[in-house]
N, C-alpha and C positions, 0 to 999 in steps of 0.2 A: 504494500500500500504506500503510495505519494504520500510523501509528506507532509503535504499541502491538502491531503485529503484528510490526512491524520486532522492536523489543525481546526480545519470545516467540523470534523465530527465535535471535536472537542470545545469548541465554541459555542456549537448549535446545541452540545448536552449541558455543557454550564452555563448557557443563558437559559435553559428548561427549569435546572434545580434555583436558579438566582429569582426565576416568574415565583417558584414553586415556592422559596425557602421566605420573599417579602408575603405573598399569602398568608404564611405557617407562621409569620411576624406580626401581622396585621391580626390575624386573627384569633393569637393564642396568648400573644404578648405585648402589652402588657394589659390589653384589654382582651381577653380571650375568644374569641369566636369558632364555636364551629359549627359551621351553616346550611342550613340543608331545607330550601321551602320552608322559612318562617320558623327552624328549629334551630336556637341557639344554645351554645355551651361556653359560658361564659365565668369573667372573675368579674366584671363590674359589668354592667349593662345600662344604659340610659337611655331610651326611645325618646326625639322629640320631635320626629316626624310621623307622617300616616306608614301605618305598615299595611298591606292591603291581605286581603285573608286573614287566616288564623296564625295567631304565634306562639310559640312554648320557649321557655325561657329558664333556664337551670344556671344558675352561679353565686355567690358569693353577698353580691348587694347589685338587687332587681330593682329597678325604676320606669314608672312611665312618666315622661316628667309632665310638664303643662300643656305641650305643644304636641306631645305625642298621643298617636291617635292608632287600634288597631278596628281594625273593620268587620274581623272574626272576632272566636273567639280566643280565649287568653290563659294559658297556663304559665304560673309563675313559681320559682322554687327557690328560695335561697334561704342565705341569714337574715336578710333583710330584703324585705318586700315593700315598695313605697307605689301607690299609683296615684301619680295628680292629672290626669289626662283625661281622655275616653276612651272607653270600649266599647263597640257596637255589641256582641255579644255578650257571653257567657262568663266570666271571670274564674279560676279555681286557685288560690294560692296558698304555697304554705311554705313557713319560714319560720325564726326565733321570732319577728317583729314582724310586722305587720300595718300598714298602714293608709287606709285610703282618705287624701286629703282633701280639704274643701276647696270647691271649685270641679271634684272630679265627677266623672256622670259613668256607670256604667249602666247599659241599656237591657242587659241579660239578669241570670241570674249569676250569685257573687258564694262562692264556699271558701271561706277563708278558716286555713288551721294553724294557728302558732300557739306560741309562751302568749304574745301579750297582741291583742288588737284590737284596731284601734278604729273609729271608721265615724265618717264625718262629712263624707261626699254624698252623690246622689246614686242610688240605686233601685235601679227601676221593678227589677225580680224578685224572685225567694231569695231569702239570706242563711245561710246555716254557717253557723259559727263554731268552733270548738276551739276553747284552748285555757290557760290557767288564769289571763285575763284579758276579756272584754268590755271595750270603753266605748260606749254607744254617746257620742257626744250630741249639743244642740243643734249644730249645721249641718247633721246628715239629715236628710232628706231620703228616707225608707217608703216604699211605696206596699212592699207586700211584707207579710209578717216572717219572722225571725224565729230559726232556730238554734239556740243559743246553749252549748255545753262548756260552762265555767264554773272554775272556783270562785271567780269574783268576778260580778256583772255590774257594771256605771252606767247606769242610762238616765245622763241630764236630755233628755228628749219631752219638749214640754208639747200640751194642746193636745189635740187628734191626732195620734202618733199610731201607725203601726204596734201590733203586740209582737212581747217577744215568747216564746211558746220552752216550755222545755224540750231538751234533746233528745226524752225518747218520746216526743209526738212527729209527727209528718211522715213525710214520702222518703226522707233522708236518711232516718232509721238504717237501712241496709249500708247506706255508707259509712254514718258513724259505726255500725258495729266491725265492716271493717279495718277503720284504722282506730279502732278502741286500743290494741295491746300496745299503740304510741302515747296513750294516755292513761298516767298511772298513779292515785292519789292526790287526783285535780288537780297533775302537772302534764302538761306536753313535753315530755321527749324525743327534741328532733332528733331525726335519724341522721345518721351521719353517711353523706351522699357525696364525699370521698373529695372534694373542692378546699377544704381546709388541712389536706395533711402533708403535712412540713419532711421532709428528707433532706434533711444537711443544711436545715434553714430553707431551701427550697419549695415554693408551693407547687399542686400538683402540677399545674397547667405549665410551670416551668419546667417543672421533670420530664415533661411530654415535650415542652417543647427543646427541650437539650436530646432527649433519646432521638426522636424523629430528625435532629439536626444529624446526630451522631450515622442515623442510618442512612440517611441519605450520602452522607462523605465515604461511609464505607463504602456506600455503592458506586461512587464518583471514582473513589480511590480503586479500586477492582477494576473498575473498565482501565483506570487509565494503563494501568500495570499492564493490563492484557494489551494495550495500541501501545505504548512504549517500553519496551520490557528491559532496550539494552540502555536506552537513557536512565532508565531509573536503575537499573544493577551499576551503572557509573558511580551515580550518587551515593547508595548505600557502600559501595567500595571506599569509597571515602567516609562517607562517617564513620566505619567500622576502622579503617585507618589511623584518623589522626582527630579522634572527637576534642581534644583541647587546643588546639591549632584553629578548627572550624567557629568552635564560640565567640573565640577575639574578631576571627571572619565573619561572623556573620552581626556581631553587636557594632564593629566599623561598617560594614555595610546598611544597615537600621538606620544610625547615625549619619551615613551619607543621604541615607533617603531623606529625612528627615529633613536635614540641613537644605536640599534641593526644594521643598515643599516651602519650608520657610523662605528661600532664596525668590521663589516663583509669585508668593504670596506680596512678597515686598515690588518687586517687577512689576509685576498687576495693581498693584497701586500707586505705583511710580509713574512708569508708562505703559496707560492699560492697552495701548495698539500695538506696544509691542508683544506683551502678554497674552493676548488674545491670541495672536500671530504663533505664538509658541506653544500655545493650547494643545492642539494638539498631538505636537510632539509629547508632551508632560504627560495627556492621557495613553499615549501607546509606552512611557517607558511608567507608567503604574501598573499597565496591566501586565507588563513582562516584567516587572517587579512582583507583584502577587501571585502571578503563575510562578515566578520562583520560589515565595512560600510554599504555595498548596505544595509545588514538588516534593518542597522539603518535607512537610511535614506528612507527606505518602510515602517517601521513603522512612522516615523516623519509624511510623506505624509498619511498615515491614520487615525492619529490624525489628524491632520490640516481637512482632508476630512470630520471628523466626528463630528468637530467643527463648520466647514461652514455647515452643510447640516443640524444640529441641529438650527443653528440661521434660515436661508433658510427658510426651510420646519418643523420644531418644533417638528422633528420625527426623528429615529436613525435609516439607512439605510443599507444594506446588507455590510459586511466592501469591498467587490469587488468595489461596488459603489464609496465609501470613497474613496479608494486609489485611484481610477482615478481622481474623482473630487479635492483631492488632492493636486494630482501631477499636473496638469491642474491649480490650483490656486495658487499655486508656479511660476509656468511658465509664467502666466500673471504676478503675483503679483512682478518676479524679472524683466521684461523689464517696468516695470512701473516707477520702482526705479530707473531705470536706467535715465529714462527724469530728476530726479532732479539733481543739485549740487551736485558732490561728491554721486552719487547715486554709481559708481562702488563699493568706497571704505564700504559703507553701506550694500551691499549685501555681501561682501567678508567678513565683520563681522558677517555676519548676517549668513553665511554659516560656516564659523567655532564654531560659537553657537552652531546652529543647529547639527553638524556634531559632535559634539561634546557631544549632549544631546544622539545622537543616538548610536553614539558609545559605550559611557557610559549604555546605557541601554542594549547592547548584553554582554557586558562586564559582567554587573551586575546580568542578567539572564542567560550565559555560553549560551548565542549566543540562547536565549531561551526556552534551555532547562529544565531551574528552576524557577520557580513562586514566587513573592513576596510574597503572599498568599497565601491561598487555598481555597479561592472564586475567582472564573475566570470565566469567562461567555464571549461565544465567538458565534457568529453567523454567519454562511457561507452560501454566495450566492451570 
């Protein structure tokens, strides 16, 4: 295969994962999305537009704010539940808090479950309520009557008010019974729906969204070994070489880049025609600056892979193999660090080493296309 075919393929896949990896940013981090016809999964959510249809909505802290309008109907889940908007339909939410504020109009009916809620808007349907406290304030506006399972019911609701019925009369019955084993000593115990739990300090949506980074590199990393297999056995010849020779090369190179960006920044504000003019040039030697990263740190990951799989299994395995295993033992091996003290600041050293040995070694073989040697032994599969 041309070279120059190579390069096509290799652009065309890392502008796929770059479309792919700002979606998997936009949507997970740090506001989480994931979206599917009106179903979201989310860490903060705030609607302040019409959403047309129906919408479901799971994360952390749920909002409809003032401006926001869903057309359907509306499920909501989190720690905290707020709607000041409308809803044409049906409403069902459940959360620690709870809160429908004045000014809000849902047009359906409204099943809200938490610890504490709160409701003060217009609701046009049946209401069934459940939770450890229910605050029926003066500015809701209740059109049909309430069914209410609390430990503590607050209804300043004055004049011709809607009644509120106890929880085991109406049509609702079958629902509260149920999600009755979430209600235990006229407390609501939310269920824990896996949005709050921390690994290494990490929330989940983060840990999804570092794994799903993680897999996609591996998979980056694996093609690229297989399209260039004797460039990158260059590299790895070198690091295996001379790894404290490549650090000093690769933290002076860092530093030359660096130096260039601030050199280019100043230009451009000096004389921006001339800077313009050089543009660029600047954006072709970044991107053959970061394609000397990625390199490097494809090689690292295949060293690392062919170190663990050599202790492992006492056998040297196809380098495709390595560099997954690798990158995979990276990936474990950095949320590990992360459980100790001062584990952040230990990986962040630990990756400019590293980043640094890998640099240094594309540097040192012109992005591998020159051998330290001329024994090089490379096997692909």
């Amino acid at each position: 295969m041309r070279t120059s075919t190579r390069l096509l393929i290799i652009f065309v896949i890392f502008g796929a994962l770059v479309v792919i990896g700002r979606v998997i940013q936009a949507n997970f981090f740090p506001d989480v999305d994931v979206t599917s016809e009106g179903i979201m999964i989310v860490e903060n959510y705030d609607l302040q537009s019409t959403q047309e249809d129906d919408l479901v909505v799971l994360g952390d802290t749920v909002r409809i704010g003032d401006d926001g309008r869903v057309t359907g109907d509306t499920a909501l889940i989190g720690q905290t539940v707020d709607v000041a908007g409308r809803i044409d339909g049906d409403l069902t939410a459940l959360g620690e808090t709870i809160h429908i504020q004045p000014g809000s109009t849902i047009m359906g009916a409204a099943t809200l479950i938490g610890d504490s809620v709160t409701v003060e808007g217009n609701i046009v349907g049946n209401i069934t309520v459940m939770g450890d406290s229910v605050r029926l304030n003066r500015e809701a506006r209740l059109s049909e009557n309430i069914i209410a399972c609390a430990s503590t019911l607050d209804d300043t609701r004055t004049g011709d008010v809607a009644a509120v019925l106890p929880c085991h009369d109406g049509e609702n019955l079958r629902m509260l019974e149920i999600i009755a084993p979430f209600y235990e000593n006229g407390q609501f115990n939310f269920p824990d729906i896996g949005l709050d739990v921390q690994v290494a300090g990490l929330g989940t949506f983060t840990l999804l969204l570092s794994l799903l980074t993680a897999l996609m590199f591996t998979a980056f990393s694996v093609l690229i070994v297989a399209i260039f297999p004797r460039h990158i056995n260059y590299i790895e010849e070198a690091v295996a070489t001379t790894p404290r020779r490549l650090v000093i090369l690769g933290v002076l190179t860092f530093a030359l880049a660096w130096g260039i960006v601030i050199a280019y920044i100043i230009l451009l504000a000096a004389v921006p025609t001339i800077g313009l003019i050089l543009l660029p040039v600047i954006l072709l030697a970044a991107l053959i600056f970061f394609g000397m990263i990625v390199a490097g740190w494809i090689t690292i990951m295949l060293y690392i892979g062919d170190w663990l799989l050599q202790r492992l299994t006492g056998t040297i395995l196809p380098p495709l193999v390595a560099t997954a295993v690798g990158s995979i033992g990276l990936f474990v091996l950095w949320h590990i660090i992360l459980l100790v003290p001062l584990g952040f600041l230990v990986n962040l050293a630990a990756l400019v080493i590293i980043g640094s040995i890998g640099l240094g070694a594309t540097v040192l073989t012109r992005l591998g296309t020159r051998p330290l040697s001329r024994k090089t032994a490379f096997v692909q599969g």
